[in-house]
SEPATI-723458 format. One line per 8 residues: number of its first residue (from 1); their letters; for each residue x, y, z of C-alpha. Coordinates in Angstrom, 1 decimal. Layout:
NUM = a = X:Y:Z ~ ...;
This chain:
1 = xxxxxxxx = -50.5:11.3:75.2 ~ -52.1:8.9:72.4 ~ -55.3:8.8:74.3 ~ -57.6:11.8:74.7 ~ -58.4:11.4:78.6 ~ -54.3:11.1:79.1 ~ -54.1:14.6:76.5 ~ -56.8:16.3:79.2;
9 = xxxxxxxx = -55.3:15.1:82.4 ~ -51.9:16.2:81.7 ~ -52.7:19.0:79.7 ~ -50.1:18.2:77.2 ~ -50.3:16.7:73.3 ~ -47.3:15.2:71.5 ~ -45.8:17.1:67.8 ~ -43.6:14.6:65.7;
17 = xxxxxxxx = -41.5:15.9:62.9 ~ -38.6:18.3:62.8 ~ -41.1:20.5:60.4 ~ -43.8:20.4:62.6 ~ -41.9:20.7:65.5 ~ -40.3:24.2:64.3 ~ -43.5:25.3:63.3 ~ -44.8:25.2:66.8;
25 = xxxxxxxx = -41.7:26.3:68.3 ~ -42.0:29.6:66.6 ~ -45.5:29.8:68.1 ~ -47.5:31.2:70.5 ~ -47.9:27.4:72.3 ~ -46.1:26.8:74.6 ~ -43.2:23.8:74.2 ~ -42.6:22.2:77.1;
33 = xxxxxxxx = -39.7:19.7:76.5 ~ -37.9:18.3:73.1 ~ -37.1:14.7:72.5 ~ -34.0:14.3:69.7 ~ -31.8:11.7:68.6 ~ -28.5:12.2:68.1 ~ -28.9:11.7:64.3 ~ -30.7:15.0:63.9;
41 = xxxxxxxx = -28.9:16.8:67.0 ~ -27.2:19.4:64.3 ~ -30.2:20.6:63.1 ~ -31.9:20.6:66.5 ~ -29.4:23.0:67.8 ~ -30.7:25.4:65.3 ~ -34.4:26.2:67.0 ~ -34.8:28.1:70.0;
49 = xxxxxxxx = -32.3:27.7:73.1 ~ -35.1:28.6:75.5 ~ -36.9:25.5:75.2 ~ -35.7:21.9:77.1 ~ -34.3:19.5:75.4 ~ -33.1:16.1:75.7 ~ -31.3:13.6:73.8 ~ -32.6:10.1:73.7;
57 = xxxxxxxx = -31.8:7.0:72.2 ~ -33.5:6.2:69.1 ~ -34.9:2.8:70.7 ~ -36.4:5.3:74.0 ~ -38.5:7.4:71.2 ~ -39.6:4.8:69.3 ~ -41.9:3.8:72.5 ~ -43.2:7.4:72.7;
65 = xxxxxxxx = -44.0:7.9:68.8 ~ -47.0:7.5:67.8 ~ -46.2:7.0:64.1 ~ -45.6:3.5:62.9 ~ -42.2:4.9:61.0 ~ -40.9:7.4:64.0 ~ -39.3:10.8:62.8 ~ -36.1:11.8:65.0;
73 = xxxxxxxx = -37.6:14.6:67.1 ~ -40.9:14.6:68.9 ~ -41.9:17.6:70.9 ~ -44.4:17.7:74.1 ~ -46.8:21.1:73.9 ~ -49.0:22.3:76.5 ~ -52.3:22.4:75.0 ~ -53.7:25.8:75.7;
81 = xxxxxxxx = -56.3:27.5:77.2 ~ -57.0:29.8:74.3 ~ -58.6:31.1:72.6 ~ -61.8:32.2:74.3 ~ -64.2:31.9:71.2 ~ -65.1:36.0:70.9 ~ -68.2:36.0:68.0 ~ -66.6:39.5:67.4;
89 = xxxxxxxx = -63.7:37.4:65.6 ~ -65.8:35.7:63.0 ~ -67.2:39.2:61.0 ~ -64.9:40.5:58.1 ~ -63.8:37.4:57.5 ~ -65.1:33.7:56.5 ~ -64.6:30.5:59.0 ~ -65.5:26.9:58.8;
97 = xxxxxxxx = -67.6:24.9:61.1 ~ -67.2:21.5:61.4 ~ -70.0:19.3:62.1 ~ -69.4:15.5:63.8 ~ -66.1:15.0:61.8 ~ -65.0:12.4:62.8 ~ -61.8:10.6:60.8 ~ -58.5:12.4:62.2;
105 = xxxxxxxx = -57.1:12.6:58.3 ~ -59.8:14.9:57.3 ~ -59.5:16.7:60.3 ~ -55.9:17.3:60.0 ~ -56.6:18.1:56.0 ~ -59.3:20.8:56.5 ~ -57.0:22.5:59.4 ~ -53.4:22.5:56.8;
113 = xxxxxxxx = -56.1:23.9:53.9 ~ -57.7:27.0:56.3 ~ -54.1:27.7:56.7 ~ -53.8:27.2:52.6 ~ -56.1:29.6:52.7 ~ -55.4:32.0:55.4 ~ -58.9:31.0:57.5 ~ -58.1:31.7:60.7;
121 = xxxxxxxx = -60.7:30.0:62.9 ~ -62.0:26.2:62.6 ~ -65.3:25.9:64.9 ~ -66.2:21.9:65.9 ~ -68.9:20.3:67.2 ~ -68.1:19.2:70.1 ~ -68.6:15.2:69.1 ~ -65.8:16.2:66.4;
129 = xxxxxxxx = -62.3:14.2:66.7 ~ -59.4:16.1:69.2 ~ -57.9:18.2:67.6 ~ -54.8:17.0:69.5 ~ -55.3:13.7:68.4 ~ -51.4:12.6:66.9 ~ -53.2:11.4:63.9 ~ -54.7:15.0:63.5;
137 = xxxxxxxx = -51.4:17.0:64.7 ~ -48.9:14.8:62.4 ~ -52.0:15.7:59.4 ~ -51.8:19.0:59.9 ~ -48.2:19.3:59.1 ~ -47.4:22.2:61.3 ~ -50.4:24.1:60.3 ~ -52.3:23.4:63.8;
145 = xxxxxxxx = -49.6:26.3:65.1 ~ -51.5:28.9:63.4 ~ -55.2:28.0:63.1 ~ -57.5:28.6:66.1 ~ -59.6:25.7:66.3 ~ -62.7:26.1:68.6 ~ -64.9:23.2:70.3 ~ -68.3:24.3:70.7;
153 = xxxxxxxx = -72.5:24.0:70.1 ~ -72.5:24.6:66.7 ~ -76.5:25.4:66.9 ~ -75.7:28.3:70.2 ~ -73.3:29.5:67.3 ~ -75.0:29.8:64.0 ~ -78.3:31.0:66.3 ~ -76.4:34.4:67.7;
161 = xxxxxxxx = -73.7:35.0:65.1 ~ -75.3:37.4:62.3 ~ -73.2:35.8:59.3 ~ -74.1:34.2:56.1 ~ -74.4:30.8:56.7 ~ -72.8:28.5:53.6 ~ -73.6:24.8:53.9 ~ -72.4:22.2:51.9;
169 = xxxxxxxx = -75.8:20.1:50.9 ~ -76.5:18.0:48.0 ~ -79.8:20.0:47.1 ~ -77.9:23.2:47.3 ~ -77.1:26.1:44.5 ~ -74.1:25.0:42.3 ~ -70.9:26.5:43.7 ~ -69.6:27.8:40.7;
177 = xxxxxxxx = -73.0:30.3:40.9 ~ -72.7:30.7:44.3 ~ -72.1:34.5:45.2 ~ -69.9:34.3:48.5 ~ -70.0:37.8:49.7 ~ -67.0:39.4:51.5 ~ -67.9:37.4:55.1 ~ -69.5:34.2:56.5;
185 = xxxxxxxx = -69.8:30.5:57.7 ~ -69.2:27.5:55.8 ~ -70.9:24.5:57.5 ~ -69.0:21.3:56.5 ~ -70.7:17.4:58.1 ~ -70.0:14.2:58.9 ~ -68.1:12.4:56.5 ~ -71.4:9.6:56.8;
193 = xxxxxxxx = -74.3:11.4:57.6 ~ -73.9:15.4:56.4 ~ -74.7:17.9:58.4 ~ -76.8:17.2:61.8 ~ -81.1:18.2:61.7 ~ -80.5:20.9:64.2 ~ -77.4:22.9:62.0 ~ -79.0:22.0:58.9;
201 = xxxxxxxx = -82.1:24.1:59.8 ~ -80.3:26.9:60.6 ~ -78.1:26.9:57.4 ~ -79.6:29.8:55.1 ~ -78.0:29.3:52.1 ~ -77.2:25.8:50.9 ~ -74.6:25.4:48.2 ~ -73.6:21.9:46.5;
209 = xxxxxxxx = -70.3:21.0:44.2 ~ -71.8:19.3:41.1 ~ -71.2:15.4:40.5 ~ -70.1:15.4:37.1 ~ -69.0:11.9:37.1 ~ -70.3:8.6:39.2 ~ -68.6:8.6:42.2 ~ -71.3:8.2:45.3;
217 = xxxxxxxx = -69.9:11.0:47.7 ~ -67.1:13.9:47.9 ~ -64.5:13.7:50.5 ~ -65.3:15.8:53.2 ~ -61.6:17.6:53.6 ~ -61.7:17.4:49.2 ~ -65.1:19.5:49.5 ~ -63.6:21.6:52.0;
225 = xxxxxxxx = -61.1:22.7:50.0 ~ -63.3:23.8:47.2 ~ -65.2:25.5:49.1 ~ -62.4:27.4:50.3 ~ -61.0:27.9:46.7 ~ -64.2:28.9:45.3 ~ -64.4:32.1:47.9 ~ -60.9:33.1:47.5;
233 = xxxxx = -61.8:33.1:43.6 ~ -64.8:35.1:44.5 ~ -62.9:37.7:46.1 ~ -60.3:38.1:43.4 ~ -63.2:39.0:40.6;
């Protein structure tokens, strides 16, 4: 389950962490089977008695972790077939589109700060890491449970969706001026290169966070936090 083409064959991604664990269990996934060892048995017993689980030895699910310090518990979850990306979802509300991103941290950062932020739907280029990726699930911290994240042409979306479009650019209008609006897109790119030519063209209102010191570059999952900050602020004015 480590490796992507294993994730799609299967249909099946791995959740570590009695946190993160629970948090999908009382989900709308679907858990197929729990791994425990007996040292957190008591606290397993406690989730849901309609799911599988087995007891293994701590040696057995060491070799299916993924983690270089293994928690006690590691769950297997069907990955699912929803949601159907429905443009209707997107209006009344703001969502983030992820261009190229590739580093599983960030990924896993920017999905645990929509849920921060109650943003409901993360839309990714399709060249952007799995979201399923262990690196990205364990990032998350549970979060992944209730955040819809959508792989997609990014260029098909921004062309037929009529929303604001927000995106973060270095020649952009200073945030802190920025007038949000109740609804809209925030366009965040790869951590090297930005956004790509063809999503940058069809950004119509680009928006930068001032440098006030020397640093060379934001992080991409920092910036998309302020972003996200910034327009809950807006809303509460």
């Amino acid at each position: 389950m480590q490796h992507k083409k294993f994730r799609r064959e299967h249909g099946f991604f791995l959740v570590e962490g009695y946190k993160s664990v629970s948090e999908f269990v009382n989900s709308p996934y679907q858990v197929e089977t729990v791994y425990y060892t007996p040292a957190i048995a008591p606290k397993v017993l406690k989730l849901s008695q309609k799911i599988n689980f087995q007891e293994i030895s701590s040696g057995i699910l060491g070799k299916i972790s993924a983690l270089k310090t293994p928690a006690n518990i590691i769950a297997v979850i069907k990955i699912p077939q929803w949601p159907v990306l429905n443009y209707n979802m997107l209006n009344k509300k703001f969502s983030i589109l992820l261009d190229g991103i590739q580093d599983p941290g960030n990924m896993g950062a920017i999905i645990r700060t929509a849920d921060w932020f109650g943003i409901e739907h993360i839309i990714c280029s399709e060249d952007s890491v799995d979201v399923y990726n262990p690196k990205v699930v364990q990032a998350t911290m549970g979060s992944l449970a209730r955040v819809n994240v959508h792989y997609t042409d990014l260029s098909a979306v921004l062309s037929q969706v009529n929303l604001p479009v927000f995106g973060a650019l270095l020649d952009g209008e200073n945030i802190y001026h920025t007038n949000f609006g109740p609804e809209g897109l925030i366009v965040m790119g790869n951590e090297g290169n930005g956004l790509s030519p063809e999503v940058k063209q069809l950004v119509n209102k680009a928006v930068t966070i001032p440098r006030m010191g020397h640093a060379e570059s934001l992080n991409v999952a920092i910036a998309t936090a302020i972003f996200c900050s910034e327009i809950t602020r807006s809303k509460h004015l």
